[in-house]
C-alpha positions in Angstrom: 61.0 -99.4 94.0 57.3 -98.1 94.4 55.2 -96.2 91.2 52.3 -94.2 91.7 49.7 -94.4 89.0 46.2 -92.9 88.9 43.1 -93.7 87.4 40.4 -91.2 87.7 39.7 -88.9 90.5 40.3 -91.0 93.6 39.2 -90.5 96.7 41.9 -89.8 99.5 42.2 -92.3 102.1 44.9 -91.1 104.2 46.2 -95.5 104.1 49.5 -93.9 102.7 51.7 -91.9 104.2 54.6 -91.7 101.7 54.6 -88.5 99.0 54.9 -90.7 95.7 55.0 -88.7 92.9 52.7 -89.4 90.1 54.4 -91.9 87.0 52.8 -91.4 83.7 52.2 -93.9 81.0 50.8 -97.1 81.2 50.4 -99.4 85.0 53.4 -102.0 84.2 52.2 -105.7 84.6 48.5 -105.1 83.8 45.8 -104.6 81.6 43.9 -101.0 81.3 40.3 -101.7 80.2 38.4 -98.1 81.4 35.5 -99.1 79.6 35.5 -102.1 81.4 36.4 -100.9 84.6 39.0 -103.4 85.4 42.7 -103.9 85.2 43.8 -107.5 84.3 46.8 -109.9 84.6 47.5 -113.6 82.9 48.9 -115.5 85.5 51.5 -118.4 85.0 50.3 -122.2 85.7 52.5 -121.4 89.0 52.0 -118.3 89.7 51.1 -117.5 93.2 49.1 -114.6 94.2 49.6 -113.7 98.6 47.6 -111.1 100.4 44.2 -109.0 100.6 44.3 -109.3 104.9 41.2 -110.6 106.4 40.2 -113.2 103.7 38.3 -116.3 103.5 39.6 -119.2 102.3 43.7 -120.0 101.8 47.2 -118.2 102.3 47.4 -118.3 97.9 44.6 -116.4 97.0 44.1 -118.3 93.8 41.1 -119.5 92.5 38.4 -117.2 94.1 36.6 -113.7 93.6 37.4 -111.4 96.6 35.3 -108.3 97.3 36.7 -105.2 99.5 33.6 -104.3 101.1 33.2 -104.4 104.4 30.4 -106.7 105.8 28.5 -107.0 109.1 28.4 -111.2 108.4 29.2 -113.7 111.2 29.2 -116.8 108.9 32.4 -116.8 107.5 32.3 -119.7 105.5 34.2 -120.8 102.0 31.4 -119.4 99.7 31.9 -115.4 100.9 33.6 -112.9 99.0 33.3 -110.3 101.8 34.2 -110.2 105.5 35.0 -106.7 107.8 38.0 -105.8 106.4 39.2 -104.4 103.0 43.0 -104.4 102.7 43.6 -104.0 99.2 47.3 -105.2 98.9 48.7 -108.0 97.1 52.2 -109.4 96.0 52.0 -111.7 92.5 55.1 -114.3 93.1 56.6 -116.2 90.5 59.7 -117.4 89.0 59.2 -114.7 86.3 57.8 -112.0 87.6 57.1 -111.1 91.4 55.9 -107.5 92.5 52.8 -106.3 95.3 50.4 -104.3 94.2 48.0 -101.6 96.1 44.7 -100.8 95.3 43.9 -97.2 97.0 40.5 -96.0 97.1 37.8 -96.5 99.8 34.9 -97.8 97.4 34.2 -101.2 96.7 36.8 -103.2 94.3 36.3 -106.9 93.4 39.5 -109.2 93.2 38.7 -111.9 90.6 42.0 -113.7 90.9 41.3 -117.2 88.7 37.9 -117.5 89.9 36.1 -116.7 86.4 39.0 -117.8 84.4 42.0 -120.2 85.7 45.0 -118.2 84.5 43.6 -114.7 84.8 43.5 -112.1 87.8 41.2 -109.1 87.1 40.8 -105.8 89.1 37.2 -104.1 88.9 36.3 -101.2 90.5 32.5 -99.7 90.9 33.9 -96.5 90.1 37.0 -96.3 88.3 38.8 -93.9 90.6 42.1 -94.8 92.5 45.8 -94.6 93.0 47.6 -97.8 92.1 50.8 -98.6 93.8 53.2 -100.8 92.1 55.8 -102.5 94.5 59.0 -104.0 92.9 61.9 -106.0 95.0 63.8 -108.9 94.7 61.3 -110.9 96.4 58.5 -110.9 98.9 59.6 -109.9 101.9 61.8 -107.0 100.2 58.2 -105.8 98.6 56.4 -106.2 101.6 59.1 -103.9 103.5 58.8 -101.3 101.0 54.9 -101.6 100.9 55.0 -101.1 105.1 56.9 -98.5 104.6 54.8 -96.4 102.7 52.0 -96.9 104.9 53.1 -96.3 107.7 54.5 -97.6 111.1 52.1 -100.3 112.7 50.2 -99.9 116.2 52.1 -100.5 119.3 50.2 -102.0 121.9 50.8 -101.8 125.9 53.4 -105.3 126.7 50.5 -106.2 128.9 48.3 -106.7 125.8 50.2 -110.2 124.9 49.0 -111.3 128.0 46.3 -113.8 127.9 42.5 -112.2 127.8 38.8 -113.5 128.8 35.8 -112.4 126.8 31.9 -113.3 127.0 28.9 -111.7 125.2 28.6 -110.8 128.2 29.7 -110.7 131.4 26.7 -109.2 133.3 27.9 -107.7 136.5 30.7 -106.7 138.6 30.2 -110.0 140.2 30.1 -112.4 137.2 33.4 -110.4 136.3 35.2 -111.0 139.8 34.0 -114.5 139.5 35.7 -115.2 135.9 39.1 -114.0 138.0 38.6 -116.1 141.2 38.2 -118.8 138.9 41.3 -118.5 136.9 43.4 -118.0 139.7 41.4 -121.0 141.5 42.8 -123.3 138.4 45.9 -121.2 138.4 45.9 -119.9 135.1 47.6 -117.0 134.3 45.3 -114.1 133.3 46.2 -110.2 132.4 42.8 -109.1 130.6 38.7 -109.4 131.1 36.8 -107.8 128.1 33.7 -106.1 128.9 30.8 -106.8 126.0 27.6 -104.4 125.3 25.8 -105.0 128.7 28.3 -103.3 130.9 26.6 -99.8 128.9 23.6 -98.0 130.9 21.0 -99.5 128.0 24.1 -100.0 125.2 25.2 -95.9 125.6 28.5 -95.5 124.5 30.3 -94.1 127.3 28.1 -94.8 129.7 28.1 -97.5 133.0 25.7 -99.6 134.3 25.5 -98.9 138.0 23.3 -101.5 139.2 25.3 -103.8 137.4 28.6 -102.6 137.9 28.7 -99.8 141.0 31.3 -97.8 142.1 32.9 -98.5 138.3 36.5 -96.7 139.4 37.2 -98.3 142.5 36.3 -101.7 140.4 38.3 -100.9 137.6 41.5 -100.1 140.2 40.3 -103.6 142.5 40.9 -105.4 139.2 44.5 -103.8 137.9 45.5 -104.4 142.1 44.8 -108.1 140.9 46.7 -107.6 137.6 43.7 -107.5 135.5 42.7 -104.9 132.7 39.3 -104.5 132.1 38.8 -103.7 128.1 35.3 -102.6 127.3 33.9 -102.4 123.8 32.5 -99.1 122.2 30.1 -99.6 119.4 30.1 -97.0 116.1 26.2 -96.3 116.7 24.9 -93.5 119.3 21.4 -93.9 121.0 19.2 -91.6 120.1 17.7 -90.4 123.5 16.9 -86.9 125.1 18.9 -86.8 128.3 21.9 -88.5 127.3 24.5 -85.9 126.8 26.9 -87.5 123.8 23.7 -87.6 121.6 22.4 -84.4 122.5 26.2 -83.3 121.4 25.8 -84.9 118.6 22.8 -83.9 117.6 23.5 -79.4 118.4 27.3 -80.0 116.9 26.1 -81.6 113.4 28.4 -84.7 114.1 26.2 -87.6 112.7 25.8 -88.5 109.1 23.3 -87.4 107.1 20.6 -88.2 104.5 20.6 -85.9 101.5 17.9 -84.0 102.6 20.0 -83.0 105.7 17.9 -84.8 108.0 20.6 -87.0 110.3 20.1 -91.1 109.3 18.0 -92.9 111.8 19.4 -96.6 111.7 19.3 -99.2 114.7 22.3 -101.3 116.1 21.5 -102.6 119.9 20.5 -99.6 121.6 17.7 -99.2 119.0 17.6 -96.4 116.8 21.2 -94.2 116.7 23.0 -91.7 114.9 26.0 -92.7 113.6 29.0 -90.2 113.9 30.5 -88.8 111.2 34.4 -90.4 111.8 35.2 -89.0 108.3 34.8 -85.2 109.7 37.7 -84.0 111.7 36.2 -82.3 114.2 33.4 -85.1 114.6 36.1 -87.5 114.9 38.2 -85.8 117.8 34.5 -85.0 119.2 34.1 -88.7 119.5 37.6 -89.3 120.1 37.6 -86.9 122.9 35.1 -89.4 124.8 36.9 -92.2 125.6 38.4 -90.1 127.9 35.4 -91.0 130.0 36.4 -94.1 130.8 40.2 -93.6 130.8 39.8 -91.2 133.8 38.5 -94.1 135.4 41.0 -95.5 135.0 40.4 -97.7 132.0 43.6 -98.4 129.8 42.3 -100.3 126.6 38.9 -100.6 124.0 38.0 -102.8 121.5 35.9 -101.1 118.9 32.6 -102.7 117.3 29.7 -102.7 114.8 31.7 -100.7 112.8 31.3 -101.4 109.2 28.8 -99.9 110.0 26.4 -102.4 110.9 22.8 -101.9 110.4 19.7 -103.8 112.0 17.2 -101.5 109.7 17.0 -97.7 109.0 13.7 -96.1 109.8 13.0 -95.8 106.2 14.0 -98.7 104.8 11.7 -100.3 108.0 8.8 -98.2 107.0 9.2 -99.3 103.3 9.0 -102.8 104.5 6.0 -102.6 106.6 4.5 -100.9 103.2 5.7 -104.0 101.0 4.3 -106.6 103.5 1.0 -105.4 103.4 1.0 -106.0 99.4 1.2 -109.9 100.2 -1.6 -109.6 103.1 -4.4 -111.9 101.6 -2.8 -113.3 98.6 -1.7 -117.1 97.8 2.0 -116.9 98.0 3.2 -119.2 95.5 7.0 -120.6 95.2 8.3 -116.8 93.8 6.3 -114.5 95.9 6.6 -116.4 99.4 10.7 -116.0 98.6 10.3 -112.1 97.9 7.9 -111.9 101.1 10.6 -113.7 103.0 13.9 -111.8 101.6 12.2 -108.8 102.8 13.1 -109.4 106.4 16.3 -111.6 105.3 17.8 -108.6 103.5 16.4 -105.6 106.1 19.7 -105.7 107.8 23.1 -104.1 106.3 21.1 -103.8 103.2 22.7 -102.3 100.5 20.4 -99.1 99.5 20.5 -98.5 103.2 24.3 -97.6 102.8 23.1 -94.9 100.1 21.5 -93.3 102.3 23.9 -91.0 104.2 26.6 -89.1 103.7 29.5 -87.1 104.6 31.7 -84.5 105.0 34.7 -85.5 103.9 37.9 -83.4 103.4 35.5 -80.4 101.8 33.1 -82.8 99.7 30.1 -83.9 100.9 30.5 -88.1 99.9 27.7 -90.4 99.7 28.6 -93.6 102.4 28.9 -96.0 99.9 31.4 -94.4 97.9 33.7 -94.0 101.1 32.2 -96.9 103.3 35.2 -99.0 103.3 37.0 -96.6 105.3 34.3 -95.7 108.2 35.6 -98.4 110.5 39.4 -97.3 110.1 38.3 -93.3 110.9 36.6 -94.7 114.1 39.9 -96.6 114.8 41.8 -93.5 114.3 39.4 -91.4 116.4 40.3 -93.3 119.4 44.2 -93.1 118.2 44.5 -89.8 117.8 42.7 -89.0 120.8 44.9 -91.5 123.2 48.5 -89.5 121.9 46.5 -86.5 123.8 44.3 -88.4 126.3 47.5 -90.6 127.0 50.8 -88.9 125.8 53.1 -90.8 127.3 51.6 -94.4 127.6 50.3 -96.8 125.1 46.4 -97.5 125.2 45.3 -101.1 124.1 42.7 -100.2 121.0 41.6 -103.0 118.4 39.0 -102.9 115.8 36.4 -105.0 113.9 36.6 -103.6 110.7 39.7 -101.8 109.2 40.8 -100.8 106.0 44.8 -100.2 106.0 45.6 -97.1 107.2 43.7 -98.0 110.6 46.7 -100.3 111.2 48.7 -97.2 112.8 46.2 -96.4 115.4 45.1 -100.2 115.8 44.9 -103.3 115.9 42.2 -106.4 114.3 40.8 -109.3 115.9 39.2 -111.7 113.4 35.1 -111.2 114.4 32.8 -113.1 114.5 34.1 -116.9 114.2 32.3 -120.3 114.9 33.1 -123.0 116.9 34.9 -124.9 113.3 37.5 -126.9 113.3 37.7 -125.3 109.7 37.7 -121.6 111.8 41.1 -122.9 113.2 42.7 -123.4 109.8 40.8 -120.0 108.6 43.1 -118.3 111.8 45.9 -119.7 110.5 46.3 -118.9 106.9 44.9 -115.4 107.5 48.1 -114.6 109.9 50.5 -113.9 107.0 48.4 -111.4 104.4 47.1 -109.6 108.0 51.3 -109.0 108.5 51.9 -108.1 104.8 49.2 -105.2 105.7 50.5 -103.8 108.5 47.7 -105.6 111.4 50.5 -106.7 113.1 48.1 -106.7 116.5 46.0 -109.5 115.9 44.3 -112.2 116.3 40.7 -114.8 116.3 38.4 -115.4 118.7 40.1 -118.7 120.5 37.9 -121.2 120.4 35.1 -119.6 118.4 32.7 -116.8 119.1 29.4 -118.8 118.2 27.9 -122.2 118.2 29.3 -124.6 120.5 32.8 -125.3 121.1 34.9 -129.1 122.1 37.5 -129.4 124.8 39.9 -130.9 122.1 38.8 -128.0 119.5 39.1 -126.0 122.2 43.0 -127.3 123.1 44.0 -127.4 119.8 43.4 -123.6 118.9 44.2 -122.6 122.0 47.9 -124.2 121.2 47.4 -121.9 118.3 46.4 -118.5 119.6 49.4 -119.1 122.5 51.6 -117.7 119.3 49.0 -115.1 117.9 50.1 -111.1 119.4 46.3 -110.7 120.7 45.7 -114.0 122.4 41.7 -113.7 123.9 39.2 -116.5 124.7 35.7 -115.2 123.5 32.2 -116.6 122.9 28.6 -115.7 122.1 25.3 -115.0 124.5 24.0 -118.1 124.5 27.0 -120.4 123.6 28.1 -123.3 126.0 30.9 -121.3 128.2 34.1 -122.1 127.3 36.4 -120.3 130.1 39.2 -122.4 130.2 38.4 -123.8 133.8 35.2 -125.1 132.3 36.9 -127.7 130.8 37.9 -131.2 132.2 41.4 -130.8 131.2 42.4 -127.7 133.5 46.0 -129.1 133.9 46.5 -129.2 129.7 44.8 -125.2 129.6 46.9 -124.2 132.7 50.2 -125.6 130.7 49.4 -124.2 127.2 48.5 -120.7 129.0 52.0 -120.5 131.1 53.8 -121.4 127.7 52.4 -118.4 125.8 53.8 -116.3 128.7 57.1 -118.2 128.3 57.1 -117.4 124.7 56.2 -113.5 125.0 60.0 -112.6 125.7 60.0 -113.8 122.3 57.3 -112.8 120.4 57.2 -109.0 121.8 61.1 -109.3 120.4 59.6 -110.4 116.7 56.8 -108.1 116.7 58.7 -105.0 118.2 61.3 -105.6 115.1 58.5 -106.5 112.7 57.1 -103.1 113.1 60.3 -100.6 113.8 61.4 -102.3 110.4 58.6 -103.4 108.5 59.0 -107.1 108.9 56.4 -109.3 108.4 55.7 -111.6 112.1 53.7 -114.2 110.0 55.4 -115.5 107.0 54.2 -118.4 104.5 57.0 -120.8 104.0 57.7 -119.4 100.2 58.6 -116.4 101.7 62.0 -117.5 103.0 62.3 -121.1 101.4 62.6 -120.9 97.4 61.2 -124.4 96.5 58.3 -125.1 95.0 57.2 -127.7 98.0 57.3 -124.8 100.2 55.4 -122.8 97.8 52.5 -125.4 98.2 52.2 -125.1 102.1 48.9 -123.3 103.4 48.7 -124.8 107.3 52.6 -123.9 108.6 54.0 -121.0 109.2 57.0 -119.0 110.3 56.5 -116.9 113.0 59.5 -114.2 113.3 63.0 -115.1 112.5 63.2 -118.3 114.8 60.2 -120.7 114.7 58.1 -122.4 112.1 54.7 -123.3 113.8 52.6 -126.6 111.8 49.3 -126.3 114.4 46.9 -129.7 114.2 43.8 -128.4 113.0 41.6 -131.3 112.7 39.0 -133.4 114.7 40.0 -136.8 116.5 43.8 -136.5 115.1 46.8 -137.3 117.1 49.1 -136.1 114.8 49.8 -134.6 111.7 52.1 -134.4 108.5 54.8 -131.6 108.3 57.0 -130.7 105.6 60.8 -128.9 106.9 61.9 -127.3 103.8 65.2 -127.7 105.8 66.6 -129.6 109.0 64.8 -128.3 112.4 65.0 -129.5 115.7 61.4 -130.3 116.8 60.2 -129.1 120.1 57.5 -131.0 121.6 56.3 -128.8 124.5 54.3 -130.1 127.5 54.5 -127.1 129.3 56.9 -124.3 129.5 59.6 -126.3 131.5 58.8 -130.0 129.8 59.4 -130.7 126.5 61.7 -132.9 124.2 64.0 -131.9 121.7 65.0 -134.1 118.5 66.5 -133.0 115.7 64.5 -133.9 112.3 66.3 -133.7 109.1 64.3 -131.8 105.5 61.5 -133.3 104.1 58.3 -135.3 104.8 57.4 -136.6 108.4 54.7 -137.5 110.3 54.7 -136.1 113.8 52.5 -137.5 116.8 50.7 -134.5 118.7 49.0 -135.4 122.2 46.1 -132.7 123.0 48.1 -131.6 125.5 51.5 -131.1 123.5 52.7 -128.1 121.4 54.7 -128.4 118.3 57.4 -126.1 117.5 60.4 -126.1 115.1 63.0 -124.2 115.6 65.1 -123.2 112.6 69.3 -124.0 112.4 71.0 -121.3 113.4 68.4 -119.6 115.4 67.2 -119.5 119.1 63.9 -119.5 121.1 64.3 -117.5 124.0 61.5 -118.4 127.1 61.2 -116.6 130.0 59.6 -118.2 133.5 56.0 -117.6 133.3 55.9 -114.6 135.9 58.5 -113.0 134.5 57.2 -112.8 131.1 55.2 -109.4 131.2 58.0 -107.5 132.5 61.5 -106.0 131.3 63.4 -109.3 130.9 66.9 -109.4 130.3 69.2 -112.1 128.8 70.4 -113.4 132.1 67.1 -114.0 133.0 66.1 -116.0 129.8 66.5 -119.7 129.0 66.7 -120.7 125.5 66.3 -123.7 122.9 68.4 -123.3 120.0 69.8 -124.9 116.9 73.3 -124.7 116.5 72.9 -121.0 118.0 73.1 -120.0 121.6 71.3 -116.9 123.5 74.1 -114.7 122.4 73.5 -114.5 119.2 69.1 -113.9 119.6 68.9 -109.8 118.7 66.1 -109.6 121.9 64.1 -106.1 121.8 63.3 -105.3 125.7 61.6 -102.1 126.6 59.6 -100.7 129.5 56.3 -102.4 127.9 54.3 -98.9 128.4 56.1 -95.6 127.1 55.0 -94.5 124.0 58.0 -95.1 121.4 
């Protein structure tokens, strides 16, 4: 059962797409203080609180203050209440009492679940404007069901897209790019995707090709899919500002970019320099922009990722000019211990600062919005410019589009990949717990950078997340400009990469199965223990997971280990996977055990009365049927494994 309950004049976001009507009376569960701002909740010593999407820290979001507002911030670490997403949905489960709960408006809300007192969650809100879903079922996965259901169904991707993917900031030319697939195939590592970063732009132009650095784009683009390789390039939310170049111009005559409350359009800077940012909240601004990645699909290009789309801000050209004004007030003076750190935060602070995000606005369903009031959903409308666009551009096959920041609603045009990650071992374990509450809100398409996007990654870090992201739906090897490269073939171990890759197209028989019925009936593909085990043990679990209705995954996560321990809330058989067509089975019975795990071994458990279904490796992107399939099972055979098989491409 879902109630609607409002508070204030909200904002629409378009997240649901279910007419609720309106309840009246009090919000069940919680405390109304409007003075306050907040809505409040004593929790239960045990009381378990799952969701919020793209988090920090663990899969129970107790004990921390979580922010929705999305954040331009690479350094992801413990102490961070923000990162790019804001996905406002969480389920309260205890013995007691268990019920989700929605939180629908695009401004900022804070989640203050036990971080300022133990026992207490409290909701505040900057402005006290929103619709407030309540979910009740009989347990988690019934509320997460009803919850999917009311926003929506989730993106579906090309079959293609499970593939494995390549990804450098940047690969510079045609060249480098033909390079990074001679050297795959040399090693013999199964490839389907090469992701083109910002330098494949004429000068960072959306839309636009370098050709000195990449001529004759087409007939490269069609050279690479004759090889069976999709070239993804990014497109970044900010548009140069420069006379000539016909999107701006556009732009610029058709009143598509935000604007400053004088009416002037904002002048902020992202790579290009100083841009105009579209308007994605505007209809006709957004199929404007939308309508442009036709540019590159008539080439012949067949999937995007979208960036820098928070917005992220290097400066505005006022906020720069009030700097320059400030420094000169410290010129000559002795700077003591205070003013040196003021002088200093005033270049620390000059990028995605926060006065800069009230200095634009909108037009937004008839109102004209300031940003920061509606910023949490900029990213999402950029998503959904490109998916509405692609049913036109594309009616009748799937385009591969993924986003930096979202907001749910954007998870029907869309999917996420994680942003900007480091090289951590603690990255790995961050990519694990945030699977399950990216499920429960609908990102079914996702994904982290394997490996890490910046600082400097290990072979055996390298190994062990890879034997990770093998099981994640978008699967893509990516690093910074200025990183060591971390290409798989790089490595001294090609033999343990070449395995781990050929097993994730073994598995995708499988996992296109789980996540085609995950989102045709609002499933969840990622599921904490709790979620299907009623014990408390399994309650306590935050680095194993269940991955569709077969496997439980328990990934090594930490530096130097060969091993690691695993609870089975029930008997599994353990598969210990070499590669696709080596492995050992054993049976392990519930409990507590310690498992040995070689660098070049994968760990899965499959769960009695269930089957894993694996395909060859070069059959796994296309149409597989169940006479082509092996399978491991657990007293089960193939017969009884429901497997989803499509053509991988029509629209559905």
């Amino acid at each position: 059962m879902i109630r609607k309950f409002r508070i204030g004049d909200p904002i629409p976001t378009d997240a649901v797409v279910e007419d609720i009507k309106l309840s009246e009376g009090s919000i069940p569960y919680f405390d109304t203080d409007k003075e306050d701002k907040s809505l409040s909740l004593f929790l239960d010593e045990k009381d378990k609180v799952f969701g919020l999407g793209e988090t920090v820290r663990g899969i129970n979001k107790r004990g921390w203050l979580y922010v929705s507002n999305n954040s331009d911030d690479p350094n992801h670490t413990e102490n961070k209440h923000s990162l790019y997403a804001s996905q406002n949905f969480l389920i309260v489960y205890s013995k007691k009492k268990t019920f989700g709960i929605y939180i629908d408006t695009p401004g900022r809300v804070s989640f203050d679940i036990g971080y300022t007192l133990h026992n207490k969650m409290t909701i505040s809100f900057e402005d006290f404007d929103a619709d407030i879903y309540i979910v009740d079922g009989d347990d988690p996965l019934s509320i997460v069901a009803s919850f999917r259901h009311l926003i929506g169904r989730s993106y579906i991707p090309p079959k293609w897209a499970f593939g494995f993917g390549q990804s450098r900031w940047s690969y510079l030319t045609a060249d480098e790019v033909r390079e990074v697939a001679d050297k795959y195939q040399e090693a013999g590592i199964p490839i389907d995707m090469i992701y083109l970063d910002i330098d494949y732009m004429e000068r960072y132009k959306d839309f636009t090709i370098d050709e000195k650095a990449f001529p004759d784009f087409e007939n490269f683009v069609s050279e690479m899919k004759n090889r069976g390789i999709h070239l993804v390039p990014i497109i970044d939310a900010g548009v140069k500002m420069e006379d000539g170049y016909d999107i701006y111009e556009e732009g610029v005559k058709n009143g598509y970019f935000v604007k400053k409350e004088n009416g002037e359009n904002l002048v902020a800077a992202v790579w290009p320099g100083k841009v105009h940012f579209p308007d994605f909240l505007n209809d006709d601004a957004r199929a404007w922009f939308g309508g442009k990645y036709k540019i590159l699909t008539d080439m012949g290009i067949d999937g995007f990722w979208n960036d820098m789309n928070e917005p992220a801000i290097f400066y505005t050209e006022d906020h720069l000019a009030e700097v320059f004004d400030q420094i000169d007030t410290y010129k000559g003076k002795n700077l003591g211990v205070r003013q040196f750190f003021g002088f200093r935060d005033l270049i620390a602070h000059i990028s995605n600062n926060e006065d800069d995000y009230k200095r634009f606005y909108h037009e937004y369903k008839g109102r004209k919005i300031r940003h920061d009031k509606v910023h949490n959903i900029f990213g999402y409308n950029m998503t959904r410019a490109a998916g509405e666009a692609f049913e036109k551009i594309s009616p009748d096959k799937r385009i591969l589009m993924f986003s930096r920041s979202s907001f749910i609603g954007a998870h029907r045009y869309g999917g996420i990949w994680c942003g900007d990650n480091h090289s951590w071992w603690s990255h790995l374990l961050m990519n694990i717990q945030e699977m399950p509450a990216l499920s429960m809100t609908g990102f079914l398409y996702s994904g982290a950078d394997i490996g890490g996007f910046d600082s400097d990654v290990t072979e055996d870090l390298m190994l062990r997340w890879a034997a990770f992201g093998i099981f994640t739906p978008l699967f893509r090897n990516h690093s910074a400009e200025g990183t060591r490269r971390q290409e798989f073939y790089r490595f001294e171990n090609i033999p343990a990469f070449r395995n781990i890759v050929n097993l994730r197209y073994a598995l995708i028989p499988y996992l296109y199965s789980e996540y085609m019925k995950a989102v045709l009936n609002d499933r969840m593909l990622f599921k904490p223990l709790c979620f299907e085990y009623g014990d408390e043990r399994s309650a306590q679990v935050e680095d194993q997971l269940l991955l569709g209705e077969s496997i439980m995954l328990a990934p090594v996560y930490t530096q130097n280990a060969t091993g690691r321990y695993v609870y089975l809330p029930e008997d599994m058989k353990l598969v210990r996977f070499r590669s696709y067509n080596d492995y050992d089975e054993e049976i392990l019975s519930a409990g507590d055990h310690y498992i040995p795990a070689a660098l070049d071994e994968i760990l899965v458990f499959v769960r009695k009365g269930h089957v894993l279904p694996l395909a060859a490796p070069e059959k796994g992107m296309t149409t597989t049927t169940k006479d082509e399939l092996i399978s491991i099972g657990y007293e089960a055979d193939l017969s009884s494994y429901d497997l989803y098989t499509d053509d991988g491409i029509s629209r559905i």
